[in-house]
C-alpha positions in Angstrom: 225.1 134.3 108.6 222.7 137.2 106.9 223.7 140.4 109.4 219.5 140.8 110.2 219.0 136.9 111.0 222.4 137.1 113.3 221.4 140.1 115.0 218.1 138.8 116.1 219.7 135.8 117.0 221.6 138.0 119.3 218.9 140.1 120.7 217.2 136.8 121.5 220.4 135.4 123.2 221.1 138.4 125.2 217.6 139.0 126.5 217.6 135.0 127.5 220.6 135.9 129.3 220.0 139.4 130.7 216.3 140.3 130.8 217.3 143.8 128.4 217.3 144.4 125.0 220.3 144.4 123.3 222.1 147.7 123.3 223.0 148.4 119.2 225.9 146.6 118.3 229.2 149.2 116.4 229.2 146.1 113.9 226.2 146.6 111.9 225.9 147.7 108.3 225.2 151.2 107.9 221.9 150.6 106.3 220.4 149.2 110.1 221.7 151.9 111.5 220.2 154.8 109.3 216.9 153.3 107.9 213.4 152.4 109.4 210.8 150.2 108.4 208.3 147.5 109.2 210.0 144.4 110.7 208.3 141.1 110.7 210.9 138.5 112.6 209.5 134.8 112.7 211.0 132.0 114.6 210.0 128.2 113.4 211.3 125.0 114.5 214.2 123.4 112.4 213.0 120.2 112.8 209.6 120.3 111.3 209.7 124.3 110.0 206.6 124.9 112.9 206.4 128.2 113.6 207.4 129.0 117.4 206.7 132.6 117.1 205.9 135.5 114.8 205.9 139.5 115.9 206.1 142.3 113.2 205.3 145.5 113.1 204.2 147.2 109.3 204.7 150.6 110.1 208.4 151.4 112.2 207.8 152.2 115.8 211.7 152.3 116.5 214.4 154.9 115.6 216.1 152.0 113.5 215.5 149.2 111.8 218.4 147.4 114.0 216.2 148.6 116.7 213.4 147.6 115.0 214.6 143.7 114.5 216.0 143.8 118.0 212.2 144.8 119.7 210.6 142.2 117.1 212.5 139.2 118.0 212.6 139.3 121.5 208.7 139.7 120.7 208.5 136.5 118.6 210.3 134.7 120.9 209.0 135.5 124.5 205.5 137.6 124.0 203.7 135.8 121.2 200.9 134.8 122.7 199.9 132.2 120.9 203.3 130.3 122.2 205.2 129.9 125.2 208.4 131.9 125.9 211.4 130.6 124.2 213.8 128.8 126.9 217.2 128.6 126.4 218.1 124.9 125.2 215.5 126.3 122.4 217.1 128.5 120.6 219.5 126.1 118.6 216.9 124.6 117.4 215.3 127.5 115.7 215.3 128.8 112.3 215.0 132.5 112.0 214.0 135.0 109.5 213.6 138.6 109.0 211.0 140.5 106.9 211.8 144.2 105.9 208.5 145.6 104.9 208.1 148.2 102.1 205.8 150.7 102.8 202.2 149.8 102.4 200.7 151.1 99.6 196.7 151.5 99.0 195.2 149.1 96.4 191.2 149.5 95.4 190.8 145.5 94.7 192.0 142.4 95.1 192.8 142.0 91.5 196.3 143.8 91.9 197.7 141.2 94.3 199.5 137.7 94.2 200.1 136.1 97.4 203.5 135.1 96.1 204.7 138.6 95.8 202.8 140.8 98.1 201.5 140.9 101.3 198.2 142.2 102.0 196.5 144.4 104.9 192.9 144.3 105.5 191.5 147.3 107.7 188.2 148.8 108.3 186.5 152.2 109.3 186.5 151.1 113.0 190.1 150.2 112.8 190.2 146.4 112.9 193.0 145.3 110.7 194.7 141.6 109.8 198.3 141.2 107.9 199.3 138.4 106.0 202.9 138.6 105.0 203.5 136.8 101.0 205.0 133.6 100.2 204.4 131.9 103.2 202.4 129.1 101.4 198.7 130.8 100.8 198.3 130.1 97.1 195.5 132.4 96.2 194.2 135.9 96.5 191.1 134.6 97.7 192.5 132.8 101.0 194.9 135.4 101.7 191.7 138.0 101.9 190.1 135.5 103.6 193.0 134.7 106.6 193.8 138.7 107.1 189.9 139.3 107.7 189.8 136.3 110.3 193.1 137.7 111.5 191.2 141.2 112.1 188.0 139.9 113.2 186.2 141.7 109.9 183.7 140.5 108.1 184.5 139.9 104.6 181.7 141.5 103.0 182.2 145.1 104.7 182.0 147.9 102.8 184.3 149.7 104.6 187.3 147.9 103.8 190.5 149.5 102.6 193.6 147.4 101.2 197.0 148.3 101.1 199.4 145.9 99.6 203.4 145.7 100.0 206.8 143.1 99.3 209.6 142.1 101.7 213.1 141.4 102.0 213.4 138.4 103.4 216.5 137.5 105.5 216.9 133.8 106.5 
């Protein structure tokens, strides 16, 4: 199994278990233990590929990006609040992947996007923002402009809009 889908696996096992997060394990690869980034983790359903529960962050708020993974998935799995908390007999029946986000990078239009490659962050002046991460089956520029402004609550036609585009490394 990919070493960032196994060790959210783990951090989502452990905190079933004890209520913690999981202390870093001595077997990661050195990479997790030296870097930082963004870290979307996303939990769907095997049986139907539903989500069950999505937390990321775009900028990294932990020291590592091992950290970072571990915070995320317990997120996904127990504070999403658009689900319920994952229960144990669950978590077999879960498919899990891990976005590693590059860094955000300013865009001035929509033209320089493509939903398949890059996801997109909307924000305005007052500092609403909405994220849409890429390849996750939007098929135009359009709709993925359209789903992080609803996501934000900002209206499309605001002129104080700034985009910022960036890719992933997906782990599944």
């Amino acid at each position: 199994m990919d070493p960032y889908v196994q060790l959210a696996k783990d951090a989502i096992s452990f905190f079933l278990k004890s209520k913690k997060l999981l202390p870093l394990p001595n077997s990661l690869p050195p990479e997790m233990r030296s870097q930082r980034a963004g870290v979307f983790v996303s939990l769907h359903q095997t049986c139907d590929h539903m989500l069950r529960g999505c937390i990321g962050t775009f900028q990294p708020t932990q020291t590592t990006l091992a950290e970072e993974i571990i915070a995320n998935a317990c997120a996904a799995a127990f504070d999403d609040p658009r689900f319920l908390p994952l229960k144990a007999p669950e978590v077999k029946n879960i498919t899990i992947h891990v976005d590693v986000l590059s860094k955000p990078e300013p865009i001035p239009n929509l033209q320089s996007l493509n939903p398949k490659t890059f996801g997109l962050i909307v924000r305005n002046s007052s500092g609403r923002s909405g994220l849409l991460l890429p390849d996750i089956g939007v098929e135009t520029v359009r709709e993925q402009f359209s789903i992080c402004c609803e996501k934000g609550g900002i209206m499309p036609d605001d002129r104080t809009i700034q985009l910022y585009r960036f890719t992933v490394t997906r782990h599944v």
